[in-house]
N, C-alpha and C positions, 0 to 999 in steps of 0.2 A: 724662714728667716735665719735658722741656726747657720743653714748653707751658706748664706751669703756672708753671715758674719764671719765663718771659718775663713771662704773663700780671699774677704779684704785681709783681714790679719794676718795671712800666709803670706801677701803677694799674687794672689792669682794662682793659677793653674800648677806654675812649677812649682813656687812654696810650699802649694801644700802638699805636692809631694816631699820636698823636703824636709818639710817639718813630718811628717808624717815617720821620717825615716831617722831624724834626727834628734828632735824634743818637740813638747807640747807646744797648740800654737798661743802664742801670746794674752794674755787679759785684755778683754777690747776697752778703748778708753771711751766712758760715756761724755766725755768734756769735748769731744772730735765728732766734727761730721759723720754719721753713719753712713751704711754704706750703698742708702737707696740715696737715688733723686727723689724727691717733692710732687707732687700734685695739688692742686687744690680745685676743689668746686663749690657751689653755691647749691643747696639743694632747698627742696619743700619735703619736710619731715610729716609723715599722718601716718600715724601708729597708736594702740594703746587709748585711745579716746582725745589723740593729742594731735594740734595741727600747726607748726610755725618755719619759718623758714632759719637754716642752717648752714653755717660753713662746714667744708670737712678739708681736712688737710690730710693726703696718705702717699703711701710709699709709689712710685710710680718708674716707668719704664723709660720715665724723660721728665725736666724740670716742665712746670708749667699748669697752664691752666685747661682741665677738661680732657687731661692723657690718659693712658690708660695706667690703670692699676697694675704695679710688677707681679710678678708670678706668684702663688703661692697662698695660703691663710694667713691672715694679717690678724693678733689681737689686736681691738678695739675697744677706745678710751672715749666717754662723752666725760665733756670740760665746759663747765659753768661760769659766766662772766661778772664780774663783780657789780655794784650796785652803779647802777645808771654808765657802763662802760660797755665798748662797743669790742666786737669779739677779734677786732683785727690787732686791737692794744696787745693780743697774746701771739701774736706769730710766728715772733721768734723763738718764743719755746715751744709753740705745739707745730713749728716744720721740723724744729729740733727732734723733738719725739717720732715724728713720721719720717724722719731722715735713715730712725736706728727700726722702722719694721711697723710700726702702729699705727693704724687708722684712727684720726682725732676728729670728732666731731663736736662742734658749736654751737647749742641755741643762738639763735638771735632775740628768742622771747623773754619775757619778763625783764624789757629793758628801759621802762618809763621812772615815772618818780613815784611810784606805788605798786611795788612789786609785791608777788606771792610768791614767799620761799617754801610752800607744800607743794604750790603748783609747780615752781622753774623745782623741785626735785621731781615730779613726776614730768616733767619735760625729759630732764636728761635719761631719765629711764625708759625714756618712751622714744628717745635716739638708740639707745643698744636695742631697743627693739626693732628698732626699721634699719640697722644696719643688719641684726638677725636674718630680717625676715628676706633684705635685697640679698643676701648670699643666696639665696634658692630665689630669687625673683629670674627667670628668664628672661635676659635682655637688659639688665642693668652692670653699670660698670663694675658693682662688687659682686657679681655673681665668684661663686667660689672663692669669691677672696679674702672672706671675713673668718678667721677662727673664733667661732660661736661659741667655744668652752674659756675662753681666754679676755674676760670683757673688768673694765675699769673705770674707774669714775675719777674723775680731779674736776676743780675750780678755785678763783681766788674770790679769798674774802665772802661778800654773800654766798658767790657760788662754788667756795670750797665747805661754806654751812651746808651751802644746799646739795653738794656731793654726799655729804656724808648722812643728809634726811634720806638723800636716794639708796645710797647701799642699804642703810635696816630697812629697806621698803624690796631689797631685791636681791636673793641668796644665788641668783646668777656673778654678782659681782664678785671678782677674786682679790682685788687690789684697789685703792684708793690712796692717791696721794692728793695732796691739798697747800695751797702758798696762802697763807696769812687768814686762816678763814675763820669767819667771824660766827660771834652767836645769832642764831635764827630763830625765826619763830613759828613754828615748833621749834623747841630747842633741839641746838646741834650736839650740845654735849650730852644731854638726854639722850639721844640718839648713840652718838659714839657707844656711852654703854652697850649698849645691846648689840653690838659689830662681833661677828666673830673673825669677821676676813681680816687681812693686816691691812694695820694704816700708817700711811708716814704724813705728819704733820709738821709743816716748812713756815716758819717764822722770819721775823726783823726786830733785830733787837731794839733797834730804834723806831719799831712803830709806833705813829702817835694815832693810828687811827683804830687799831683793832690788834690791841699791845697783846704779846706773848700769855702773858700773869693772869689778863681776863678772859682770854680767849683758846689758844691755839693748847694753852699748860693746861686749862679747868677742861676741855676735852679729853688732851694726854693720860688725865688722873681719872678719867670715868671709863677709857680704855682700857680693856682686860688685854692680855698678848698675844697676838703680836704687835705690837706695834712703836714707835718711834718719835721724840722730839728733836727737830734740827731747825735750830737756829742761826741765822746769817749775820753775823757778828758786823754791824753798820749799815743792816739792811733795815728798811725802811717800807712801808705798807704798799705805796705806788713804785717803788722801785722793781716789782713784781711784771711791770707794762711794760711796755717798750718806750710811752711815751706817757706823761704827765697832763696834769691838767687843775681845772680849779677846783679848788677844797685838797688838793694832795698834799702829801707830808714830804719829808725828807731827812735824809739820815747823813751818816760817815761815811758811806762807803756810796761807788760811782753806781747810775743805773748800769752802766755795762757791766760792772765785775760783779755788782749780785746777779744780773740776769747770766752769766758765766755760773755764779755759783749755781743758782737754780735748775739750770738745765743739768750739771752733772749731778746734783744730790737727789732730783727726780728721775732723771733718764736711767742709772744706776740701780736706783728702785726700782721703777717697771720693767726692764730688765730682766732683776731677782726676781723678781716677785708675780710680773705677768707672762713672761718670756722664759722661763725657767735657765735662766743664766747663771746657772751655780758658781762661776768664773767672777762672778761677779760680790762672791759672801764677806769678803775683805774687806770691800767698800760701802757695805750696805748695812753689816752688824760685826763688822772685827775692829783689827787694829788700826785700820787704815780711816775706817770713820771715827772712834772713839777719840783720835789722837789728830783731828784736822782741826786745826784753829782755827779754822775762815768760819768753820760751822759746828756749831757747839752741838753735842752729842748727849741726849737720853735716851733708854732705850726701855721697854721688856721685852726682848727676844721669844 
């Protein structure tokens, strides 16, 4: 993935000789198309004592459905869908994510009006294991293409609770980030405690449904470091979708320009944080996040 990110940033072939020859190449911008195409497929997930069916969104060799996966180890994110929402309301941020190198996969489970937030956390954990397990499956699309030491968790709302029940369940995980994710039961914040991976916790200040104060801040405060509060200054708890629906809230700010904020204050972090993008430290814990007004900044580093 480093390659290819060099490869866009320079211009291709010549640039990077000439940056090579002339100055460093540039800070890639997480806010901009990366620099794979998209794939998507539908799969049936049965790993870990778990059986449900899945989307997966990853980097690919051509836009579309069922291509093949681009060259290379891909870390891989499973992403958790909020309470009673269907996992395509995320797709513009998780092709976003798999645009810039990551394989994203979707439960489709625990999506009725009585969900298990222990069970949909041992779902997603039981998606990085059958992504694991397809890099060495012979004959599957991700055969070698999954970096197996490079694995991360996110979801919104229930299912960025239920990210963060999966990480203390799994010392594989290196990274979790999360948009607006609410308390679970088992408790999420309970949980947070005991995280030693970093987390980045992505709020609306205008949520009415799973507000900053009770949710995303009482985690933040039971988080030992690393970890992070970023708040979307007029974001709003379904603003997080691509599309609305009933019982949703609403804020100040447009669904577009938070889902803009969203992709670059998450893609930025997996980045840093799963992708070892040190180009990236500006934006993720300097000046450049400390002093963004769109998105209000806490940190322990």
């Amino acid at each position: 993935m480093a390659a290819a990110l060099l490869l866009l940033m320079c211009g291709g072939p010549a640039g990077a000789a000439e940056s090579a020859g002339r100055a460093a190449p540039a800070v890639p911008d997480p806010s901009l198309p990366g620099p794979y195409a998209v794939g998507q497929t539908d799969v049936q997930v049965s790993a870990a004592g778990r059986s449900y069916s899945a989307r997966v969104w990853y980097p690919a060799t051509a836009a579309g459905t069922d291509v093949p996966v681009a060259p290379g180890a891909h870390p891989a994110i499973a992403f958790g869908h909020g309470f009673f929402q269907d996992v395509g309301k995320y797709a513009t941020t998780l092709r976003h994510w798999s645009g810039w190198g990551f394989i994203t996969v979707a439960p489709k489970s625990q999506g009725g009006l009585f969900p298990s937030h222990t069970a949909f956390a041992d779902d997603l954990n039981a998606a990085l294991t059958w992504l694991t397990s397809q890099n060495s499956t012979p004959g599957s699309p991700f055969t070698g293409k999954v970096d197996t030491g490079r694995l991360g968790l996110s979801g919104h709302s229930m299912g960025g609770g239920a990210a963060l029940l999966a990480a203390s369940r799994n010392t594989a995980v290196r990274s979790v980030t999360t948009l607006a994710a609410a308390e679970t039961n088992p408790s999420a914040i309970t949980a947070s405690r005991s995280l030693a991976t970093a987390v980045q916790y992505v709020g609306g200040s205008d949520d009415g449904i799973a507000s900053v104060a009770e949710h995303q801040r009482k985690m933040y405060d039971a988080k030992s470091a690393p970890t992070q509060l970023r708040v979307i200054t007029g974001g709003f708890h379904c603003g997080f979708e691509d599309t609305g629906g009933l019982g949703c809230d609403t804020g100040n700010l447009s669904r577009p320009a938070q889902l803009a904020l969203t992709r670059k204050v998450t893609t930025a972090w997996l980045l840093y944080s799963l992708a070892d993008e040190t180009r990236l430290y500006d934006q993720v814990w300097g000046t450049a996040a400390q002093n963004d007004p769109a998105v209000v900044y806490t940190a322990k580093p």
